[in-house]
PAZAPA-4460 file (N, C-alpha, C; in steps of 0.05 Angstrom, whole numbers, plus 32768, in hexadecimal, padded with zeros to 4 digits):
% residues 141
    n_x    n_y    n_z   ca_x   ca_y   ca_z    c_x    c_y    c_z   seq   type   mol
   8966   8959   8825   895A   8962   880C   894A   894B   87FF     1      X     A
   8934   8950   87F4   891E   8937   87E7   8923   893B   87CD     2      X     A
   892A   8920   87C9   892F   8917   87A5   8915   8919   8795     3      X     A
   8909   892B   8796   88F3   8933   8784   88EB   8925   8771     4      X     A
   88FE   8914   8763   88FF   8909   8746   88F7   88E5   8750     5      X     A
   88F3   88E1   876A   88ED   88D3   876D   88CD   88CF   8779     6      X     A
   88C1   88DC   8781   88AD   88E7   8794   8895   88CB   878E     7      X     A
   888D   88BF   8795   887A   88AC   8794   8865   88B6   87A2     8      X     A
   885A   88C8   87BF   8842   88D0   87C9   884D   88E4   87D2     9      X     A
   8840   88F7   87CC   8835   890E   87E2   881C   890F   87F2    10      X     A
   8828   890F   880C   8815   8910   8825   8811   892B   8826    11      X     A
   87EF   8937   8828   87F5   8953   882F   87E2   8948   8845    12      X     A
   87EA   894C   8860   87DD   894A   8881   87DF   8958   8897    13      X     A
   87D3   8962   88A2   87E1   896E   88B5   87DE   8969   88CE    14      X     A
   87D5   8957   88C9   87D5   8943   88EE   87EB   8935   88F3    15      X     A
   87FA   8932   8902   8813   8928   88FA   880F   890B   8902    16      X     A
   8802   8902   8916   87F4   88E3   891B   87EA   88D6   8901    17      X     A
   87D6   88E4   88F6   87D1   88D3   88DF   87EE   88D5   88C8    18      X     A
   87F4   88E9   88C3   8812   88EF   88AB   8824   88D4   88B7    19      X     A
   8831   88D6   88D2   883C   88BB   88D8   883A   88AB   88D2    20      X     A
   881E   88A5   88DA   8812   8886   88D8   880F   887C   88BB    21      X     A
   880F   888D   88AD   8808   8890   888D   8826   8887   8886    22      X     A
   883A   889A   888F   885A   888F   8887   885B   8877   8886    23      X     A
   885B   886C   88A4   885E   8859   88AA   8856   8841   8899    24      X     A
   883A   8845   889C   8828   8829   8882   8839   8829   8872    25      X     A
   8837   883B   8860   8840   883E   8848   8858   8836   883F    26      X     A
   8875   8832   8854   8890   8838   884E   888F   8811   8856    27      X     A
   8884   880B   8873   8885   87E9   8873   887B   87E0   885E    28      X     A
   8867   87E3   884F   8869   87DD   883A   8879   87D9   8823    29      X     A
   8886   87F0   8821   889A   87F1   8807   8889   8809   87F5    30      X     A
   8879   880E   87FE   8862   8828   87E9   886E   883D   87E6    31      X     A
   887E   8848   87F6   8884   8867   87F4   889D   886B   87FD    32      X     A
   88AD   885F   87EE   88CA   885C   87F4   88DB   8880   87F4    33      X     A
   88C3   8891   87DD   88CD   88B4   87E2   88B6   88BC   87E7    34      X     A
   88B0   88C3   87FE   8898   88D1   8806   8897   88E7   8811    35      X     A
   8890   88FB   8803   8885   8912   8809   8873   891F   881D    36      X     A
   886E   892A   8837   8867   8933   8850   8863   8951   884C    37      X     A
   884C   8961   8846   884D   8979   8848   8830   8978   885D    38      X     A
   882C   8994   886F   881C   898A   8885   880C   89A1   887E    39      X     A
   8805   89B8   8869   87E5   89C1   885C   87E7   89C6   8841    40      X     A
   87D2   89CF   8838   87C5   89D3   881C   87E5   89E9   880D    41      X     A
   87E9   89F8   881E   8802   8A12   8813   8815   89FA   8807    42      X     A
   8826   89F1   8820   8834   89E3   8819   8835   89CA   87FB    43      X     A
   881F   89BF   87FC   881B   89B3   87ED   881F   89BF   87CA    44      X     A
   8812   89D8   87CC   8810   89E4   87B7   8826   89E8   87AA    45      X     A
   8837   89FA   87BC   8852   89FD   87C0   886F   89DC   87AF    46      X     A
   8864   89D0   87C4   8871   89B5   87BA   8867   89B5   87A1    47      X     A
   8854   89AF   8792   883A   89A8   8773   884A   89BE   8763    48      X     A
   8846   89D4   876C   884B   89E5   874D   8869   89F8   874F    49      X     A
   8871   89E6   8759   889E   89E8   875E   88A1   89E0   8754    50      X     A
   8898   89C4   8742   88A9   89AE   873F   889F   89B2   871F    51      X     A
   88BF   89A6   8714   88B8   899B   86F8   889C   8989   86F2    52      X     A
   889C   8983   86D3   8879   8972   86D1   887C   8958   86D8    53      X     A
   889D   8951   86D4   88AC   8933   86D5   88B1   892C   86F4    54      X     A
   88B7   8944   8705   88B3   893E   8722   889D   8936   872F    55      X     A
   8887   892E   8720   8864   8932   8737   886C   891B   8747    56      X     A
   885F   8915   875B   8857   88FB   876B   8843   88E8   875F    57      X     A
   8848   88DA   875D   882C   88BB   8754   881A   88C0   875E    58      X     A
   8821   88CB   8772   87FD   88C9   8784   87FF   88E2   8797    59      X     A
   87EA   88E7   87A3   87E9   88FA   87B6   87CF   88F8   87C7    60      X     A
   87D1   88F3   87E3   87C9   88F2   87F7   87C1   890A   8803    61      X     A
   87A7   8912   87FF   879B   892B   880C   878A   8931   8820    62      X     A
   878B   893F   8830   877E   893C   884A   8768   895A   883D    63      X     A
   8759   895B   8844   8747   8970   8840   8744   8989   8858    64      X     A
   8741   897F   886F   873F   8996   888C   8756   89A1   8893    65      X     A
   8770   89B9   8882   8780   89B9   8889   877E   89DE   888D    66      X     A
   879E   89E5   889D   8797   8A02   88A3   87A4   8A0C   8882    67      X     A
   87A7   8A29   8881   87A1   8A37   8864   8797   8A31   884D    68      X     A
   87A7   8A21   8841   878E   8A12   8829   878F   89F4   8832    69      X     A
   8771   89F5   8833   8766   89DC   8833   876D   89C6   8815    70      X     A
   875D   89B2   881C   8763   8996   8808   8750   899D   87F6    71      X     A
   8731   89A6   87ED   8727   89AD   87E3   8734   89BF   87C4    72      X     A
   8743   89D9   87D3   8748   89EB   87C7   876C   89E5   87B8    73      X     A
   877A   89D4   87C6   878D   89C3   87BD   8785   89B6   879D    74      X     A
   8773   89A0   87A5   8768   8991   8791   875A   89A2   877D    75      X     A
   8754   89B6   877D   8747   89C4   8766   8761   89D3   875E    76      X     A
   876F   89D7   875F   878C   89E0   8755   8791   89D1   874B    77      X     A
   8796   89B9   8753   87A9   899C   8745   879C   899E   872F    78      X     A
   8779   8990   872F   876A   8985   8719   876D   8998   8703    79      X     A
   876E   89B5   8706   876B   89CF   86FB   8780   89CE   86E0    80      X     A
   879D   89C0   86F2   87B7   89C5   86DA   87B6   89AE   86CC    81      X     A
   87BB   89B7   86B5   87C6   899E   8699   87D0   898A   86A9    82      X     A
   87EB   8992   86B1   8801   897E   86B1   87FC   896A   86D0    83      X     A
   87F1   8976   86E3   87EB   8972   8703   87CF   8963   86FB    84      X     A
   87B9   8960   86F4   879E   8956   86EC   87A6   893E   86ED    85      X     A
   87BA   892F   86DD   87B9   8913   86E1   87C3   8907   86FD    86      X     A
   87D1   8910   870C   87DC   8909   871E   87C1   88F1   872A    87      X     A
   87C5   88E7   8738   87A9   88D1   8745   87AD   88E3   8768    88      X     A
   8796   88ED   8772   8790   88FA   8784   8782   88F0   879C    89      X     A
   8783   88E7   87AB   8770   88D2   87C5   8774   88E7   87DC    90      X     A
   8759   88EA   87DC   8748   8900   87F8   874D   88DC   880A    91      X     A
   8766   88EF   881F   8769   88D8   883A   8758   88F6   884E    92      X     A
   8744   88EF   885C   8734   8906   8863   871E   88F8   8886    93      X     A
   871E   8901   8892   870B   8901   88AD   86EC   8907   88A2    94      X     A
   86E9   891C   8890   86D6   8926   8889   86C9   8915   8876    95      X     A
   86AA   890C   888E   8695   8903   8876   8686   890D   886E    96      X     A
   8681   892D   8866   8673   8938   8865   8668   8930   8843    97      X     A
   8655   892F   8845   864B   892D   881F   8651   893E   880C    98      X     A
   8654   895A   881C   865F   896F   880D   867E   896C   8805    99      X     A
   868D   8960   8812   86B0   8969   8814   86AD   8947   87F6   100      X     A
   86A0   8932   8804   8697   891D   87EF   869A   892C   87D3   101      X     A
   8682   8932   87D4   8672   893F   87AE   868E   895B   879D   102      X     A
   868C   8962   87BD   869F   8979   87AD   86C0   8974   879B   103      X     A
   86C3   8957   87AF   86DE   894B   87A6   86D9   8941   8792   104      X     A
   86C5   892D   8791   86C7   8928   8776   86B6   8938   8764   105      X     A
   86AE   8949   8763   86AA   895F   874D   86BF   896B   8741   106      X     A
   86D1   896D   8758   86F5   8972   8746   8701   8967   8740   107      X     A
   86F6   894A   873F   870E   893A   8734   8718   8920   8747   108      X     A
   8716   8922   875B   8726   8910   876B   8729   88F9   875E   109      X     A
   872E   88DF   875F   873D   88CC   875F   8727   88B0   8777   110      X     A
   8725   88BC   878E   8721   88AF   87A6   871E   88C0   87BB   111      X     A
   870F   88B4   87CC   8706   88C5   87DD   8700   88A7   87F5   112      X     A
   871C   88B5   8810   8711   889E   8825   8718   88AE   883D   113      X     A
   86FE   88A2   8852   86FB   88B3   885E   8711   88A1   887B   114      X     A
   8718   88AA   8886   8735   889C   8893   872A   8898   88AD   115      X     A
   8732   8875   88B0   871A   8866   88C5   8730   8874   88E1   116      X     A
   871B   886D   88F3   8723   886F   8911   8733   885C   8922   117      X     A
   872F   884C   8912   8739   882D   8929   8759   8831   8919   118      X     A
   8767   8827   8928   8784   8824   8919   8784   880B   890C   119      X     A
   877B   87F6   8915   8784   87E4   88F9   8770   87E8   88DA   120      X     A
   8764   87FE   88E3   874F   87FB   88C8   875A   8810   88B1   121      X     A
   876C   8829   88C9   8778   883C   88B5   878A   8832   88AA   122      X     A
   87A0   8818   88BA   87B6   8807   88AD   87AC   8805   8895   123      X     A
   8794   87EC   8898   878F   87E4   887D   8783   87F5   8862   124      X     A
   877A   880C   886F   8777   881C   884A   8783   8829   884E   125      X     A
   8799   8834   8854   87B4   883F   884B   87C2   882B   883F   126      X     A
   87C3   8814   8846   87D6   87FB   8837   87C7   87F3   881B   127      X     A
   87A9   87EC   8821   8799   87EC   8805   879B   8804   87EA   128      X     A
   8795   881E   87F3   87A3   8835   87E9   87BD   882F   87D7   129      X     A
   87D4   882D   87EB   87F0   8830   87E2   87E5   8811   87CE   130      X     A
   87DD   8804   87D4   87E4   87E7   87C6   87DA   87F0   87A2   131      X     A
   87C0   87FB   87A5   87B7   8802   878A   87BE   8815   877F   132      X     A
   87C2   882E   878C   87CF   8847   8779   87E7   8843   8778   133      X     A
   87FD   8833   877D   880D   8832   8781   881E   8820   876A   134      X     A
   8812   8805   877A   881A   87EB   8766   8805   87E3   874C   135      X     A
   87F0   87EE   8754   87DA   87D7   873E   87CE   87F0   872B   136      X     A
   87C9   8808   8730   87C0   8826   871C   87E0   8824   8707   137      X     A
   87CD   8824   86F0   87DB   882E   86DB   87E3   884B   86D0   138      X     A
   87EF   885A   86E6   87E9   8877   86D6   87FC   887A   86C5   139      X     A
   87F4   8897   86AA   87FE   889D   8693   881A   889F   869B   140      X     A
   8824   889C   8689   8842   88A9   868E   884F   88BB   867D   141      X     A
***
């Protein structure tokens, strides 16, 4: 059972290579000591609007190309509610399309990176990522 009350990221991914690899960074680090793994947009939703306003995650890791609801339509939910809007939101995404770009941040996003190919390059901005939303972002409390 996941201690909710602890939740530091939600991963919504559904590749399970990148979700791994994403664990992984993140936990050698020390970044995501409760991390959250849901693998599409449903799920995610599901997890977001279950939970008390005091349960959210610090951050959330969104993949955009996923099966039923996509990251797009995710993130316009979040930004949509009072209490979910502040959350800090980072499109982790394959897609460079200018459109999936503009449209994210027309709702709001936070960040928007488009997730490199080489493995030591995705190491390092997943570890950059965790380092700033994590340790160095001031969010409200």
């Amino acid at each position: 059972m996941i201690n909710n009350l602890a939740v530091e990221v939600l991963l919504v991914e559904d590749n399970p290579d990148d979700a791994e690899l994403t664990i992984r960074v993140l936990k050698k680090h020390n970044l995501a000591n409760n991390l959250v793994h849901v693998h599409d947009g449903e799920e995610a939703l599901d997890f977001l609007f279950g939970q008390e306003s005091n349960n959210l995650p610090k951050l959330i890791l969104l993949d955009l190309k996923m099966p039923k609801v996509d990251g797009i339509e995710v993130l316009r939910k979040i930004k949509k509610d009072d209490q979910k809007k502040i959350i800090p939101v980072v499109v982790l995404t394959s897609s460079k399309e200018e459109r999936d770009v503009i449209e994210s941040y027309q709702l709001g996003v936070n960040a928007y990176v488009v997730k490199p190919v080489e493995f030591e390059k995705f190491v390092d901005a997943v570890t950059q990522l965790g380092l700033f939303w994590l340790l160095l972002n001031e969010p409200p409390h």
